[in-house]
C-alpha positions in Angstrom: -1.6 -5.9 14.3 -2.9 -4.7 17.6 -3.1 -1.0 15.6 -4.8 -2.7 13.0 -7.6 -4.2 15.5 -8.4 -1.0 17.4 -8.8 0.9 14.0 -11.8 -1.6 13.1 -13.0 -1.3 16.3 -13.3 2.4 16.1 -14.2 2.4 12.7 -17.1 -0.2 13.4 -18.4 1.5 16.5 -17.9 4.8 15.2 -16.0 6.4 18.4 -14.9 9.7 18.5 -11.6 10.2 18.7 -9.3 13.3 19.7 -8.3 15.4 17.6 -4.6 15.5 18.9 -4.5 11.6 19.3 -5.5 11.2 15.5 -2.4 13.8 14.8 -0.1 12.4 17.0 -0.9 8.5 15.3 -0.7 10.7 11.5 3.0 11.5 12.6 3.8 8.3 13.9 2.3 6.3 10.7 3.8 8.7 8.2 7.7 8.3 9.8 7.2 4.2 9.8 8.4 3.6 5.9 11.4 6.0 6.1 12.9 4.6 9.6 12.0 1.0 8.2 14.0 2.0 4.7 16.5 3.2 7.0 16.6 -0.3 8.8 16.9 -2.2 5.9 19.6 0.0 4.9 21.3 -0.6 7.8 20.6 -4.8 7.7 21.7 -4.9 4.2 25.1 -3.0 5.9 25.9 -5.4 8.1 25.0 -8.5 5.9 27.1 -7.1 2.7 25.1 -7.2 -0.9 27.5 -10.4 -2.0 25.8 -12.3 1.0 22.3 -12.3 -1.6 21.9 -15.2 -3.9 20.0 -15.1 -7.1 17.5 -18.6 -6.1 14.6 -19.4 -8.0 13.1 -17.7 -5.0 14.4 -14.9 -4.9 13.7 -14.6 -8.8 10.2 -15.7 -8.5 9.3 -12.5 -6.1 11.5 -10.2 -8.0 10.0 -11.3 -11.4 6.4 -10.9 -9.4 6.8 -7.8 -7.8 7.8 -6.0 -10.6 6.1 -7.6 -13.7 3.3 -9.8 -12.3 1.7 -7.6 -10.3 2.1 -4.1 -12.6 0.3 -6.2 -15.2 -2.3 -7.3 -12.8 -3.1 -3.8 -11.8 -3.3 -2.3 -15.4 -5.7 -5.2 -16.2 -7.5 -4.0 -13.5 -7.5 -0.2 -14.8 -8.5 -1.4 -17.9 -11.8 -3.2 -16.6 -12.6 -0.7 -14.4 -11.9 2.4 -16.9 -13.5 0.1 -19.4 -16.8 -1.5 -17.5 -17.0 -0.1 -13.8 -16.9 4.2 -14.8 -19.4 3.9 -17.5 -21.9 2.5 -15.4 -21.2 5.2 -12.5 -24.4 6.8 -11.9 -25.1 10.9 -12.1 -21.4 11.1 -13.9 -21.1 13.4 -17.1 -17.4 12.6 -17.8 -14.5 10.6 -16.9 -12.0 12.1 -14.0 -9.2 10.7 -12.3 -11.3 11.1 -8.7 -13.9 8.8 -10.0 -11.0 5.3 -9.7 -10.4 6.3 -5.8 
């Protein structure tokens, strides 16, 4: 969070930063899903995979992390392939670069 606030804070006052420091946090930012993959593996370890009960919680987020939201995000390909890119101005055709 505190990473989080300094980044707007740069961002908002447009500071200048290092070229080294912005390397060094590229590093750092890019090793924090594997070593936090890594941590879970290790949790899940220690706990044992019979420990996890099947709850109408735990199959809520399951059922909306893996068909909720993929439907909500090709709905919103569709509107934006559909509505947004054809009123892009100064476009001639229809690229993949155009949805970033």
């Amino acid at each position: 969070m505190i990473g989080f606030i300094i980044a707007i804070i740069v961002l908002i006052f447009s500071i200048s930063v290092a070229p080294i420091i912005i390397k060094t946090l590229d590093y750092l930012g890019n090793m924090v899903t594997p070593l936090s993959l890594v941590y879970i593996g290790i949790v899940l370890r220690d706990t044992g995979l019979s420990s996890i009960r099947l709850n109408k919680d735990t199959i809520g987020g399951l059922f909306g992390r893996f068909i909720i939201t993929p439907m909500g995000m090709i709905g919103v390909l569709y509107v934006g392939v559909q509505y947004v890119i054809p009123l892009a101005p100064h476009t001639t055709h229809w690229s993949p670069s155009l949805c970033i």
